[in-house]
N, C-alpha and C positions, 0 to 999 in steps of 0.2 A: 686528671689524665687526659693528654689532649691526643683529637683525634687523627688518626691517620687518614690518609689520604688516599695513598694505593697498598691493597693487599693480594700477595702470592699464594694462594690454594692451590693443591697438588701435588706438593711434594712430602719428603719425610725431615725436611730441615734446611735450613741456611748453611751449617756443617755438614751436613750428608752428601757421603759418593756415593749411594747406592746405583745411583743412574744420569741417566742423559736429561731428565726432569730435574734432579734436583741441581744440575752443572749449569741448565740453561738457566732454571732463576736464581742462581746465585749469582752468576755474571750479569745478569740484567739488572737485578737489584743493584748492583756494584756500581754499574755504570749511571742507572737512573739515579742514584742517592748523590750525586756530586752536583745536583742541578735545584735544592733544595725540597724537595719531596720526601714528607715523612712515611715511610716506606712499614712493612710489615710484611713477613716472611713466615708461614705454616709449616711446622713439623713437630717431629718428636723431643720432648725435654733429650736435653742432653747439660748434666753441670758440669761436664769435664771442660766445656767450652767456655772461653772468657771471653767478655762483650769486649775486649780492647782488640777481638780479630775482628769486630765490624764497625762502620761506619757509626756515629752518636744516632743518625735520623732513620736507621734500619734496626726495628723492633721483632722480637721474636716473640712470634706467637705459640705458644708450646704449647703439647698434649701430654698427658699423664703418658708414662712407659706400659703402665697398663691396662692403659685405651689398646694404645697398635699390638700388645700381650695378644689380648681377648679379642679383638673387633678387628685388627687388621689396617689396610689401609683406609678401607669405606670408615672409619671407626675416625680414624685420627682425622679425616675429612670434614665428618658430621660436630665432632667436637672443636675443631678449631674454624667451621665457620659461626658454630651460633658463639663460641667467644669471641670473635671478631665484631660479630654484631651487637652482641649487648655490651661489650668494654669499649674496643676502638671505635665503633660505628665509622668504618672507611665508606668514604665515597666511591670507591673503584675496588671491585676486585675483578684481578686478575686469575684465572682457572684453566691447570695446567691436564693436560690427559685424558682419554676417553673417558672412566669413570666417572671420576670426580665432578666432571661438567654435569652430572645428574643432578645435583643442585643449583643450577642457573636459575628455573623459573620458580625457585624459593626465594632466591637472592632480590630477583628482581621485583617480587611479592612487597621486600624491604626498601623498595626504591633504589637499591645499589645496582652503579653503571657496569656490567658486566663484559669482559674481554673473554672470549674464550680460545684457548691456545689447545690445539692439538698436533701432538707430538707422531703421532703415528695411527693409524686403521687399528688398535689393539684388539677389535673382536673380531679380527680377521686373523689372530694369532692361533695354534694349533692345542693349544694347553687349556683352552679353559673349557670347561663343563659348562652344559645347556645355563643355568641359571648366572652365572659369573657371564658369559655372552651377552645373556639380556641385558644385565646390566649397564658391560658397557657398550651396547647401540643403542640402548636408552640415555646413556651419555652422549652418544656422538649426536645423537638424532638433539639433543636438546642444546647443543655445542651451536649448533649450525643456526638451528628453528628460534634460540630464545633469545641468544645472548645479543647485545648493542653492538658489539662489535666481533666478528669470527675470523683469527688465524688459523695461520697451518705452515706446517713447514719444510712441506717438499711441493715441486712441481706438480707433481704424479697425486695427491690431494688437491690442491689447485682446480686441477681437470676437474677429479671428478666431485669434487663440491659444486663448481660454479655453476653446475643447469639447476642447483638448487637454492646456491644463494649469490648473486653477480656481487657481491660487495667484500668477498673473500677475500682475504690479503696475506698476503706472501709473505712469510716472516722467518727467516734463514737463520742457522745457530752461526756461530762465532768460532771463529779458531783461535788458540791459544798455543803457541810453543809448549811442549815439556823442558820446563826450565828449572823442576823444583830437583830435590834429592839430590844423595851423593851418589858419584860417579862411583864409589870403590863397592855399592851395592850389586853391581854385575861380575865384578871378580870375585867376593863375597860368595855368589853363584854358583861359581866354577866356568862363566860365560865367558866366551870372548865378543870385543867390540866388535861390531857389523857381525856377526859371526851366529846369529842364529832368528829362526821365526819369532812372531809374536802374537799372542791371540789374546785381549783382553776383552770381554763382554761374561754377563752371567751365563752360569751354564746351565744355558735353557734349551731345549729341542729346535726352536725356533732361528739360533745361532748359529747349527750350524756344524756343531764341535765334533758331532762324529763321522762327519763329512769330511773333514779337515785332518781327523788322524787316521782316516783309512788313506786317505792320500799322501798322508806321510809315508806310513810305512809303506805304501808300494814307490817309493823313492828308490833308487839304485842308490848303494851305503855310500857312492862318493858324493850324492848330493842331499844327501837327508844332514842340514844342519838342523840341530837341534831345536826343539819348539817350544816355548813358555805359553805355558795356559793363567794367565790372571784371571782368577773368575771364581764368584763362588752364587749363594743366593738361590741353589736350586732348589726346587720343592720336590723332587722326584729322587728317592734315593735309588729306582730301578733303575734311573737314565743314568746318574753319577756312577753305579756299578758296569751298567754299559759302556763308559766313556775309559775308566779301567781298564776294561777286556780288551779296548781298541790300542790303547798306547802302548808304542814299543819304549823298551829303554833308553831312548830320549829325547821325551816328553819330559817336562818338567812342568808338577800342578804345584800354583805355587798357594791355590785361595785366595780371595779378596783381597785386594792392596786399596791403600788410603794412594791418593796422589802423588805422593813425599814419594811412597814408595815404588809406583808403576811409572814415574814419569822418567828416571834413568835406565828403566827397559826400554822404552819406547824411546827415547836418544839415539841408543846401541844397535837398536834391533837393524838387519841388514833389510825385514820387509814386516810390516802390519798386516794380519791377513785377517779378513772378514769377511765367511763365506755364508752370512745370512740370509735367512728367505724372508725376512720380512724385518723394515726399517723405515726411520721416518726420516731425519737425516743425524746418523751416529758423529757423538761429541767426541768417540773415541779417536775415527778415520780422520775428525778434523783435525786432531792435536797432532794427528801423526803426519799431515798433511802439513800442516803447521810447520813443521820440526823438521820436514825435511825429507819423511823415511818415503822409499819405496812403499806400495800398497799393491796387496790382490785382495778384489774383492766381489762376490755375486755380481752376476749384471742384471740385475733389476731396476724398476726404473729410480727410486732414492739413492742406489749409487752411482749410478750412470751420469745424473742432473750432478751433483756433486762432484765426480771424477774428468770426467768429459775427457777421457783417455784410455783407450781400446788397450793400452799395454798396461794396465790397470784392473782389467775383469778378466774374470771366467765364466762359460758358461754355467750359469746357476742348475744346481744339485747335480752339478756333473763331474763326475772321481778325475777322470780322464783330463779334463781340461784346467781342473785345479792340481793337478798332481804336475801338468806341463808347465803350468806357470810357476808353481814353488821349483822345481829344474831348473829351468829358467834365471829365476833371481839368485839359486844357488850357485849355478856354474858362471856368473856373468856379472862381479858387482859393479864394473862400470855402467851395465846395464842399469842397476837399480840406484846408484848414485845420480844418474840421468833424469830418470824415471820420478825420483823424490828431488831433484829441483826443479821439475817441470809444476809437479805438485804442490811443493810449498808457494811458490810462484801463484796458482790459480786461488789457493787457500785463502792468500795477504790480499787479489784484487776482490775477492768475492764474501769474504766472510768475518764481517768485523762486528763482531759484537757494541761497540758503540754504534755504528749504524741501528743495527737491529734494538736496542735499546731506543734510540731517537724515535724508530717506527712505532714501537709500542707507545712510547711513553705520550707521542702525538695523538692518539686514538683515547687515551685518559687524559687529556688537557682538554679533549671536546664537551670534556662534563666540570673539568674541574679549573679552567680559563676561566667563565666566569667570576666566579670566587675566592680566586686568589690570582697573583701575579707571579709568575714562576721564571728563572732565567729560559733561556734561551736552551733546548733540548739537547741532547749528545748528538744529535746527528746535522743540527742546525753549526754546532761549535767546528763539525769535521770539516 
């Protein structure tokens, strides 16, 4: 069994949409695997998936279904680094998310060159209980303090890492068109093209969601097009009965969508709205960005860096100013046709996942140049 080279910790799988972790190291992996590096990828078994959707030199590293059953995500973490260690022995791993980085200075106990990627502040989230906090700033704190190498990847982290570590580096997610799915899954709907909101993110407190349909419904009936909630994954069945009580008749919950299936909403959709109070930079905003659409979104500072267009935000947790912008993109779609080529535009010069693969992949050649000869990186070929 030969050993790999670079390993992904962090997420729930190479096939997994659960989130914006598991989309940035799929696409990393994707782009770093075409440059010969025997790559390996952390999640949950899944057999429904055939190795001919990946690359020959990208390995999966699986955990039992009933590791993440019982243990969670800390669970699938813990078991797929010590199999990492005693099967593939990788020279590099790569470690994605506040948590998870809680095992850095284990890793490096093993002599492994450690990258640590954080995605987002996550124990500055509003959901988690005293002990699940500690944990993760006992991640963050060891993200920063142990690992060889420490990203991140908004501005707004940048700042406030650098009085503690100057060597922090900037590491932007990627945009991607919504290219996949059939078109005829919006009329399927009952939806028309351009003809309605869209809201894809879990439905966590943290997003937003009930911010966003109290502002619907105080829409005047000529400008409340209709809003898709893509979302599922909540832990709180009191919030999901709250988010009921808030939506009027139409709202449309549609649960979690695979790719295939959220990527012909977000085509269609007349505007993306994402009115979060806390992000690190969403894969969702960029696809949508990608793609073309219109966007309203918080003005905080991960979407502000990202957007870099005042007709673009709302004042954050404010009914009033998100209720004027959905107005707005309702009564005016030359407006948001504007608006979303101004965006797809900033998306294509700022967010290319091959770049951002080249940066990484450069920061693991510092350990792994030595000892083997590698082509020439993705961001070196751009």
């Amino acid at each position: 069994m030969s050993r790999l080279d670079v390993v992904f910790l962090g997420g729930r799988g190479f096939h997994s949409s659960y989130g914006g972790v598991e989309n940035a190291i799929r696409e990393i992996a994707l782009e770093m695997s075409v440059n010969g590096l025997q790559l390996g990828v952390c999640g949950v078994l899944d057999r429904n998936q055939s190795s001919n959707s990946r690359p020959d030199n990208i390995t999966l590293v699986d955990c039992p279904k009933w590791v993440y059953k019982h243990f969670g995500q800390h669970g699938v973490t813990l078991y797929c680094m010590l199999k990492s260690l005693l099967i593939w022995r990788p020279r590099v791993m790569v470690v994605f998310a506040s948590g998870p980085n809680i095992v850095v200075p284990f890793l490096k106990l093993f002599g492994v060159y450690v990258i640590s990627s954080l995605r987002a502040v996550d124990s500055s989230r509003d959901k988690w209980g005293p002990i699940s906090r500690c944990i993760l700033k006992a991640g963050e704190f060891c993200a920063w303090r142990f690992a060889d190498s420490f990203t991140v990847n908004s501005q707004e982290m940048v700042e406030l890492y650098r009085g503690r570590r100057e060597d922090v580096v900037f590491l932007p997610n990627g945009a991607r068109a919504a290219t996949q799915g059939l078109d005829e899954t919006i009329e399927n709907l009952g939806l028309k093209c351009n003809g309605y909101f869209l809201f894809a993110a879990r439905l966590d407190p943290v997003k937003r969601l009930h911010l966003l349909l109290q502002a619907h419904a105080d829409l005047p009936s000529e400008s409340r097009l209709p809003l898709v909630v893509a979302g599922g994954h909540s832990k709180s069945q009191y919030y999901l009965d709250s988010l009921t009580s808030l939506a009027n008749t139409q709202v449309v919950f549609l649960g979690h969508l695979e790719q295939s299936e959220l990527a012909p909403l977000v085509r269609h959709c007349r505007s993306f709205v994402l009115p979060s109070a806390l992000e690190g930079m969403s894969n969702s905003l960029l696809t949508a960005m990608a793609t073309g659409k219109a966007i309203l979104a918080s003005d905080i500072p991960p979407n502000r860096d990202v957007l870099q267009d005042q007709d673009a935000l709302f004042l954050y947790d404010n009914v009033a100013s998100l209720r004027s912008g959905l107005k707005r993109l309702a009564n005016d779609p030359l407006f948001a046709a504007s608006l979303g080529k101004r965006l797809r535009q900033r998306a294509e010069l700022n967010h290319d996942w091959g770049v951002t693969a080249g940066t990484l992949q450069e920061l693991a050649l510092l350990y792994l140049k030595p000892q083997k000869n590698y082509q020439r990186s993705a961001q070196d070929e751009r």
